[in-house]
N, C-alpha and C positions, 0 to 999 in steps of 0.2 A: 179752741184748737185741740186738736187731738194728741193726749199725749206723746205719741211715739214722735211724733213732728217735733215737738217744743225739745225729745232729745237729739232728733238728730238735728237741729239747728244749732244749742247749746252746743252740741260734738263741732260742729263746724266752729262756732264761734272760741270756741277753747283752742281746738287746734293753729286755727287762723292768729289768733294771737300771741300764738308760741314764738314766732318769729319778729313780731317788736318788741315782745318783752322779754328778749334774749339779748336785740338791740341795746333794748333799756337799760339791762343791768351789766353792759358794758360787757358782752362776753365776744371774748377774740380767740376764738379755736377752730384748727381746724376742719372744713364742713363733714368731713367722715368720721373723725372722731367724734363733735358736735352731738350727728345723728348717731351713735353709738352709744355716747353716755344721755341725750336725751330719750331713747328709746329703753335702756337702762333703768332711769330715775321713774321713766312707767313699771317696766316688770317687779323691780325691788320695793317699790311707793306699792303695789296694789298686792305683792303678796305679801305685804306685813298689813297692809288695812283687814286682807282676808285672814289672816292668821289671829287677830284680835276679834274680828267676827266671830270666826268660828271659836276661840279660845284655846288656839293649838292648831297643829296639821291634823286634818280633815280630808277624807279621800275626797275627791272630784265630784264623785256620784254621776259621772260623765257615763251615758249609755253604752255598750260594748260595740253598738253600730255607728256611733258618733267620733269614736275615735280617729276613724280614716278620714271621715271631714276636716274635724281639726287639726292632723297632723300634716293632712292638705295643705291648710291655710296658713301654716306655720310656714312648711316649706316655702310656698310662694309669697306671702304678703311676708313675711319676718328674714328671709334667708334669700331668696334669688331676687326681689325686686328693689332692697336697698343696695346692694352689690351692683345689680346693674343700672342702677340709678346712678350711683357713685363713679360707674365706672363712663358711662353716657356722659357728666357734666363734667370731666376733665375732656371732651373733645366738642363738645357744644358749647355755643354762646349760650348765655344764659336769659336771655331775650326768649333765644327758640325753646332753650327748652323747658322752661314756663308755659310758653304756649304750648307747646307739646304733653304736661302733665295733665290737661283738660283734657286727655284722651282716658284720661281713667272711667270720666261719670260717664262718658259713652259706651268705652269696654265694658263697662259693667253693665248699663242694661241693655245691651245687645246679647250678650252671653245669661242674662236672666230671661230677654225672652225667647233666645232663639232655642239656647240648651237648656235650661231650667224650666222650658214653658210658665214663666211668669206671666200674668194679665198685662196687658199691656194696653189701652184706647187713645183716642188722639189726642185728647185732653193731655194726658200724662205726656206722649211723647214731644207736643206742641210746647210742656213746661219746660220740658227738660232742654230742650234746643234753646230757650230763649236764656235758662240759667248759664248753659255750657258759653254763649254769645257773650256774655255778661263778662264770664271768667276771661274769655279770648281778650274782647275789649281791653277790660283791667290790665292783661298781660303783656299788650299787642305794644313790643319794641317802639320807643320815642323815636329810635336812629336805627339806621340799617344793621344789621347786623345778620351773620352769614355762620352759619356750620363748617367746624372744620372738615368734616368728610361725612359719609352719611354712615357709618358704624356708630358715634354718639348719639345722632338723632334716633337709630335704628336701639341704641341700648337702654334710652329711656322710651322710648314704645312697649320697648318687652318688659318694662319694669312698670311700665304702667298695665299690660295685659296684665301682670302678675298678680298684681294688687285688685285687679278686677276680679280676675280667679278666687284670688285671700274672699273678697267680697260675699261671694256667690258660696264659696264653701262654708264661709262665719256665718253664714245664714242657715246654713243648714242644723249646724250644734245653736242656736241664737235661743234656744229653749230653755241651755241649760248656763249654770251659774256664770254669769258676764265678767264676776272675776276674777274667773281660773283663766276663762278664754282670755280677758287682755291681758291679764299678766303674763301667762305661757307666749302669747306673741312678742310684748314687750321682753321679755326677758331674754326669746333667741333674737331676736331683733338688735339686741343690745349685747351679747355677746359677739356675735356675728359682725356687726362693724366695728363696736369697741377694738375689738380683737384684729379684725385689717391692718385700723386706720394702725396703732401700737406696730403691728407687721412692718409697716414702713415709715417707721419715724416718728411719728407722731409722739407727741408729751402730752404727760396730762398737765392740765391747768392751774393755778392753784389755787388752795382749800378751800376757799371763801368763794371761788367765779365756777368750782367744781360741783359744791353746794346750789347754786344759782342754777344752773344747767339740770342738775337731777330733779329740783322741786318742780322749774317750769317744765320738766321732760313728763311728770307723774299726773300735772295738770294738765296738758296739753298734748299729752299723746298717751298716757296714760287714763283718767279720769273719761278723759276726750272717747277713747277706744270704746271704756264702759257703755256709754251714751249713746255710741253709735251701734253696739251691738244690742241695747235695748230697740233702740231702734230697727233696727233690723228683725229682731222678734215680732215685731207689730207692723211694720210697712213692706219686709218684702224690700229684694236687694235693688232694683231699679231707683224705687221714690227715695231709699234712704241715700243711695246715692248722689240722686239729683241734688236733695236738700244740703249734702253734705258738701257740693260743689261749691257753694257762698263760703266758704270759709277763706280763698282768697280774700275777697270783698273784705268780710270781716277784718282780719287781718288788716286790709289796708284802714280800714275806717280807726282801729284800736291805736295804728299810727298813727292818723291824724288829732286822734284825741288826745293820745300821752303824749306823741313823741311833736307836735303842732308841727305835722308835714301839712303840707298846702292839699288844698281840694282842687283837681283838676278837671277842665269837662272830661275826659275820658273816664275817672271816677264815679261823677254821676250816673252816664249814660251804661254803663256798667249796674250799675245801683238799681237804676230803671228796669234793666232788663232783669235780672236776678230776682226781683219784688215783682216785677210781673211773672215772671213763672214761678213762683214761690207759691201770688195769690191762686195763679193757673191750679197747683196740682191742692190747694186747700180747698179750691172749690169742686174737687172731684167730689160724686155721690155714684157710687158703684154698687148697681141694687138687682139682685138678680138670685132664680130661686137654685140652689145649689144645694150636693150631696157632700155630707161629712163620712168619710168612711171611718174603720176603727181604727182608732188611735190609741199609743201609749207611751207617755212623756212625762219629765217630771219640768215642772217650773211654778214661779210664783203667781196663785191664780186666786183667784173669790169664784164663790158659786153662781156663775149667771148661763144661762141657755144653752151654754156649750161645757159646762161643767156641772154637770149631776151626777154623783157619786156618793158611795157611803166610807166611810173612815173608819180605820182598825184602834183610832187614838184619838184622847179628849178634844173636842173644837167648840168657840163661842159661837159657830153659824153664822160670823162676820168676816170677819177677820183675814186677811188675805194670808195664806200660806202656801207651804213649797212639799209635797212629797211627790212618789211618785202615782198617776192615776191615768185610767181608762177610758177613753173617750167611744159611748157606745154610738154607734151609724143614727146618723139624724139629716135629713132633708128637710130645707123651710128656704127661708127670705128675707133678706136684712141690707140695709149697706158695711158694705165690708174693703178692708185691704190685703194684699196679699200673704196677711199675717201667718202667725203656727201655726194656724187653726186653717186654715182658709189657701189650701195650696193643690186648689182641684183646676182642672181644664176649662176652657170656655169654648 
């Protein structure tokens, strides 16, 4: 299995599980505060993993042209799509709009291929439809249930575009250090609702169920984020989408196993479809002969056929490492994904 898959699954499977194991450890908060201090326990959790990393504050080393992406994806995925999320499920059933957050893995690669000219073939789009099926399924109301007007339905659409957007732009900086980018998002992400929900009322919890909230917020939306923005460096925003769409499932699977909720056919048949476009976009082999133009980037690379370069500083000639380097114009033929390296036209 190709690395970047095995993260963006794990991302799904971490996040997915944020929400039994919130269940588990008996947490009763309110859900905007909830998602304010779980959004929190990510940015505070990865910028002290990075602060020990580096042994100290350490600039970014974020490119001068990456800055507008990421501040992009702040804006939308960290500031306008939890607000209008939050503000969408005080007038929606929550039936609909579950089923309605499945519009994210579409949004997303619709706006990677239409506006980011991402590769796109049937393969991939036949996976994604059977994962998104998968999701609906798992989500799709036991008993009727009705929207209070359509401004809810309509404010978690646009907090699902948002987050399509965060998507397509984290991909853009996906080069550069995965724990500045999730922590900067977690950390407005978590002021930003922290700071609402407190607006109107809200209490914080105490010390011990506040502790519980932050650690599963650093795993599961935190940790989870890293993984997905690894991914996205190597698969390109559509497929990491797709994959990251099973983290329902997950979720519910991690409740049947901690929490022994019952296995339902709609479960399965959920399960089924998901594992079939899972196997769908594994068995892509996209091989075709393409132009590298120059490039110049810094991230954590080994020397292989798209990395020939010489170094200004000692190297064992193995070793994978991070500065920054020049990628000179090279034409050839290989299977490839719509990774760093790999974001030319078809």
């Amino acid at each position: 299995m190709n690395l970047s898959v095995l993260y963006a699954l794990v991302a799904a499977g971490l996040f997915g599980a944020s929400t039994p194991l919130a269940k588990l450890l008996g947490v009763d908060t309110p859900p905007i505060l909830l998602a304010g201090l779980l959004y929190l326990g990510s940015g505070v959790g990865l910028t002290l993993v990075r602060l020990v990393r580096d042994r100290g504050w350490q600039r970014p080393g974020l490119p001068a042209g990456e800055w507008p992406w990421l501040l992009g994806a702040i804006l939308f995925g960290g500031v306008l799509a939890p607000v209008a999320l939050m503000f969408g499920l005080t007038r929606t059933a929550g039936a609909a709009a579950s089923l309605m957050l499945n519009l994210e893995s579409v949004l997303t690669a619709v706006l990677a291929w239409v506006v980011f000219k991402e590769n796109a073939d049937r393969r991939i789009v036949i996976g994604m439809v059977a994962i998104v099926l998968g999701g609906i399924v798992l989500s799709w109301p036991q008993e009727t249930a009705t929207a209070h007007d359509w401004i809810g339905p309509l404010a978690v659409a646009f907090a699902c575009l948002c987050w399509a957007i965060d998507n397509n732009l984290t991909r853009k900086v996906s080069a550069s250090d995965a724990l500045f980018i999730a922590g900067s998002k977690g950390l407005a992400a978590g002021v930003v609702n922290g700071g609402l929900a407190l607006a109107i009322g809200s209490q914080l919890p105490a010390l011990g169920t506040l502790g519980s909230i932050l650690l599963v917020g650093f795993l599961g939306y935190g940790v989870s984020l890293v993984l997905f923005v690894l991914a996205l460096r190597g698969l390109g925003s559509a497929r990491t989408g797709a994959y990251f769409s099973t983290a329902p499932f997950l979720g519910a699977a991690v409740a049947i196993l901690m929490l022994g909720e019952s296995v339902s056919v709609t479960f399965l048949l959920a399960a089924a479809l998901m594992a079939l476009g899972v196997w769908i976009h594994l068995m892509e082999n996209h091989v075709h002969e393409h132009q590298h133009e120059p490039l110049d980037h810094n991230h954590r690379h080994t020397h292989d056929e798209h990395h020939q370069h010489e170094h200004d500083f000692e190297w064992d000639g193995t070793a994978p490492h991070s500065h920054p380097h020049v990628h000179a114009p090279i034409r050839h033929s290989h299977a490839h994904f719509p990774d760093v390296h790999h974001r030319h036209r078809h």
